[in-house]
C-alpha positions in Angstrom: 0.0 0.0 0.0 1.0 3.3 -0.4 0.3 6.6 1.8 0.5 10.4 0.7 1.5 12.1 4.1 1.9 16.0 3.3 2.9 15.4 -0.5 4.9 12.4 0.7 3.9 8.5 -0.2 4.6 6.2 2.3 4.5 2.0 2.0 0.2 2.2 3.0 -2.5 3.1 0.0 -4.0 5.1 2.8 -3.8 8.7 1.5 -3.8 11.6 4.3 -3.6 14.7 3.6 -1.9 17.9 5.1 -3.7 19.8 7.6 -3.5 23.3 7.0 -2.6 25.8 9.8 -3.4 29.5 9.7 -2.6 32.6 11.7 -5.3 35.4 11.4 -4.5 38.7 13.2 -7.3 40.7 14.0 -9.3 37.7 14.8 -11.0 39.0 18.1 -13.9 40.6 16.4 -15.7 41.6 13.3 -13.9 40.1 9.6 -10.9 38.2 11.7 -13.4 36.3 13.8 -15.6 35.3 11.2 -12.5 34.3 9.5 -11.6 32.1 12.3 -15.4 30.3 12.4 -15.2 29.7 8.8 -11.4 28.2 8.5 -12.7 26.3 11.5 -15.4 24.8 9.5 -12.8 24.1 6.6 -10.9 21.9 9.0 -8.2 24.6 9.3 -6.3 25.1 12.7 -6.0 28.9 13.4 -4.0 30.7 15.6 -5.7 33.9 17.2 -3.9 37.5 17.1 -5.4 40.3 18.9 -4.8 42.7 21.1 -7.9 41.7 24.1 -6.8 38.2 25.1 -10.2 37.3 26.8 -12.0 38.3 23.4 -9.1 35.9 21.7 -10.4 33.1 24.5 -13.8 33.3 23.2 -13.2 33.0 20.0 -10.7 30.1 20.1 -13.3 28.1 22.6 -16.0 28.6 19.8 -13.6 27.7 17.2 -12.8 24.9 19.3 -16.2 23.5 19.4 -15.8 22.8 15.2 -13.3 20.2 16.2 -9.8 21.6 15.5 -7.1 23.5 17.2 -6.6 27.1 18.0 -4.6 29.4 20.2 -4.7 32.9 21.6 -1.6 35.0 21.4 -2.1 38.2 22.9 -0.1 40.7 20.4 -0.3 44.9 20.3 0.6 44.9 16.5 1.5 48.8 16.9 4.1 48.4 19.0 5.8 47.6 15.4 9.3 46.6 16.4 8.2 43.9 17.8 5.6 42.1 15.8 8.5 40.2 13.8 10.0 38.2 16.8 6.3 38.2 18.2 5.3 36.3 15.2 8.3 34.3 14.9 7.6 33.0 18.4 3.7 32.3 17.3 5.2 30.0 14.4 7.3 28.2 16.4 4.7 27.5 19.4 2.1 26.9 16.8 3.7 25.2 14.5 4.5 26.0 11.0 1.7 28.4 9.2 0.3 27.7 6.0 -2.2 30.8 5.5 -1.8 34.3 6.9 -4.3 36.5 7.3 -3.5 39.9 8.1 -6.5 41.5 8.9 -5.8 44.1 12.0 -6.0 47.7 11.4 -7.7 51.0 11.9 -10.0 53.6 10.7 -9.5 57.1 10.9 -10.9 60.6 9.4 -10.0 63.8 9.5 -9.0 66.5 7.3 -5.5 66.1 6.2 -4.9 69.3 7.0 -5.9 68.6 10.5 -4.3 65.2 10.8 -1.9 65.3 13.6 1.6 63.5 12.7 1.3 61.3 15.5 -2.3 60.2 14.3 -1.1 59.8 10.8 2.1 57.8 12.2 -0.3 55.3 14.3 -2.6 54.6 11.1 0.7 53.9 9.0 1.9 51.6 11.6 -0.7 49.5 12.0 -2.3 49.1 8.8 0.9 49.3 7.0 3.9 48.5 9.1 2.6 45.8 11.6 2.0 43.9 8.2 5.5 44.4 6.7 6.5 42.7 10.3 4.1 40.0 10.5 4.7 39.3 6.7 8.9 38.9 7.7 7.8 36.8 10.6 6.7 33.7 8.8 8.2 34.4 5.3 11.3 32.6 6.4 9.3 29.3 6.9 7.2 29.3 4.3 10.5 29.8 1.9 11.6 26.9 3.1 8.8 24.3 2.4 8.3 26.1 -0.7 4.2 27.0 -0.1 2.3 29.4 1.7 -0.7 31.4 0.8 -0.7 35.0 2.5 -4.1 37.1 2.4 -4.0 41.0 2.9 -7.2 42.3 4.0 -6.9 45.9 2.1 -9.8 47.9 1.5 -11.5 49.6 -1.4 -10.3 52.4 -0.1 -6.4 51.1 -1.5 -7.8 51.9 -4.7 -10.2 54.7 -4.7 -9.2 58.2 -2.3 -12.2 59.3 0.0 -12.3 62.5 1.3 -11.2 63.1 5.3 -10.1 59.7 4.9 -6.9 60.7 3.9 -4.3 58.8 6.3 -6.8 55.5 6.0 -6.5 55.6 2.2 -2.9 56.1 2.1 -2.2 53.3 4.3 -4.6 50.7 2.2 -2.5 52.0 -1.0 0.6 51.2 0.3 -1.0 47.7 1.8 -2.2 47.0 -2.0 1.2 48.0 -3.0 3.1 46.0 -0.8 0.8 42.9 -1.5 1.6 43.5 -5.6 5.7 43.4 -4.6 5.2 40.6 -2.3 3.4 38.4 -4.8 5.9 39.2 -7.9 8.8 38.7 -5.1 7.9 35.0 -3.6 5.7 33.4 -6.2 8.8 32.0 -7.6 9.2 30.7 -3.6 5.9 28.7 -3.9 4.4 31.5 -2.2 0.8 33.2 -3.4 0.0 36.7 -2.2 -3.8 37.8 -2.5 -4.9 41.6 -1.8 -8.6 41.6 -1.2 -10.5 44.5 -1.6 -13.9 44.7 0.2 -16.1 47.7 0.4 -17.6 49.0 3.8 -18.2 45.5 6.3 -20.3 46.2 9.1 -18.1 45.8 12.0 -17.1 47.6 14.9 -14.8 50.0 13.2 -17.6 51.9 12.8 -18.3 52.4 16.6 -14.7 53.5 17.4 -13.6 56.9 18.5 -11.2 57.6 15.8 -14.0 57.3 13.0 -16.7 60.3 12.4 -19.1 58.7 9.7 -22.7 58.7 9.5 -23.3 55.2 7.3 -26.1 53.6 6.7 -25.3 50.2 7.7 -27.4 47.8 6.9 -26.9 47.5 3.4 -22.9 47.1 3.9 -20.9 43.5 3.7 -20.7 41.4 6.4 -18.2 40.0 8.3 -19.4 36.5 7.2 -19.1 37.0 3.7 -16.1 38.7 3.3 -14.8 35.8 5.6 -16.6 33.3 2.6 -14.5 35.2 -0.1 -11.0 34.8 2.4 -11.7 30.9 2.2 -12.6 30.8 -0.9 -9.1 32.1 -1.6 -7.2 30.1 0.7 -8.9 26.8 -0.5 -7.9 26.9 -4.2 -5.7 24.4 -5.5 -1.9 25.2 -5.4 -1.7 26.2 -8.8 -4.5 28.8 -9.1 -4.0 32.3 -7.0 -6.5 35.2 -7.0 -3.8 38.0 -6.9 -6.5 40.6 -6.1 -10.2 40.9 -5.3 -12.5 43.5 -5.0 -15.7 42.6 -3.0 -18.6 45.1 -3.1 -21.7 45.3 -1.3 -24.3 44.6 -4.0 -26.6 47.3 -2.6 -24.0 50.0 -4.3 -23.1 51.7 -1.1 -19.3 51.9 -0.9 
């Protein structure tokens, strides 16, 4: 007999495949846990990012309940300089990750005129720079076993400047950017790079104090299906990589 273990065939005829392991920052709320529930669903063990460890908790016991494995790593992704070792550390406890999401970030508006540097520094860094870091923190692995599939939650807004939104928009473009190096850079490494592009979800974003919009909500994404479209990308064969998505709400609110 003869047994696939992993791309590998053994002596059996039994064929097992590789279970895939994901790490999905952002994950204690909103797109990241929906992420989490769905993957969960797929069979895919997560590990949980997040700033609010007993948010993290919840989510991981609920992911639990679908029958695989996830962990809650308690991680302030702005304090950039030290995301990189932080993820490093994930990978290693976890074990090696397959899929990364990186989904944490931050809305802001304001005039540009009135956007204070340090405000305009935070957006970058988290949106921007924490992603560069997490990105570097398990390229190195996935290099090595010559696959990995890294999804970049972006934003419509990456493609398409809003007004008062300006430090939000400028950080999504340089996300899509950086997402369009990175998958020219590693694809000969095995590795597929998707940017995905959703128009307004209805999360808690909306509710915190660094956003002034009055939005009509209820005809935005949600959570749940922009999750769908995340595992939808993750789960294609090897050989097939959506390189960049745009999800709208079909209502035709932004």
């Amino acid at each position: 007999m003869a047994m696939r273990l992993g791309g590998q065939t053994t002596g059996d005829n039994m064929i097992v495949e590789h279970k895939r392991r994901a790490l999905i920052t952002g994950a204690s709320s909103g797109i990241g846990k929906a992420t989490a529930l769905a993957f969960a669903k797929a069979g895919i063990d997560v590990a949980l990012l997040s700033r609010s460890l007993p948010k993290l908790t919840a989510v991981a016991e609920a992911v639990q309940h679908a029958g695989v494995e996830a962990k809650a790593y308690a991680v302030d992704l702005s304090v950039v300089g030290e995301v990189q070792e932080k993820m490093q550390h994930i990978a290693q406890d976890f074990g090696n990750i397959d899929i990364l999401v990186n989904n944490a970030g931050m809305a802001y508006t304001a005039d540009l005129s009135e956007t204070p540097l340090s405000d305009w520094q935070r957006v970058i860094d988290l949106n921007l720079t924490s992603v560069f870091e997490c990105i570097k923190g398990v390229l190195p692995r996935m290099r090595v076993r010559g696959t990995g599939t890294i999804i970049n939650v972006v934003s419509i807004a990456g493609k398409q400047a809003f007004p008062n939104w300006g430090a939000y928009c400028v950080s999504k473009a340089g996300l899509l950017a950086l997402s369009q190096t990175l998958a020219q850079e590693e694809r000969k490494h095995g590795i597929r790079v998707t940017a995905l592009c959703p128009g307004s979800v209805n999360t808690e974003l909306w509710d915190t104090e660094t956003v002034h919009a009055d939005f009509d909500r209820s005809n935005m994404l949600t959570p749940e299906i922009v999750a769908q479209s995340i595992l939808y990308t993750a789960l294609l064969p090897s050989g097939a990589v959506v390189n960049e998505l745009t999800l709208m709400p079909s209502a035709g609110v932004l």
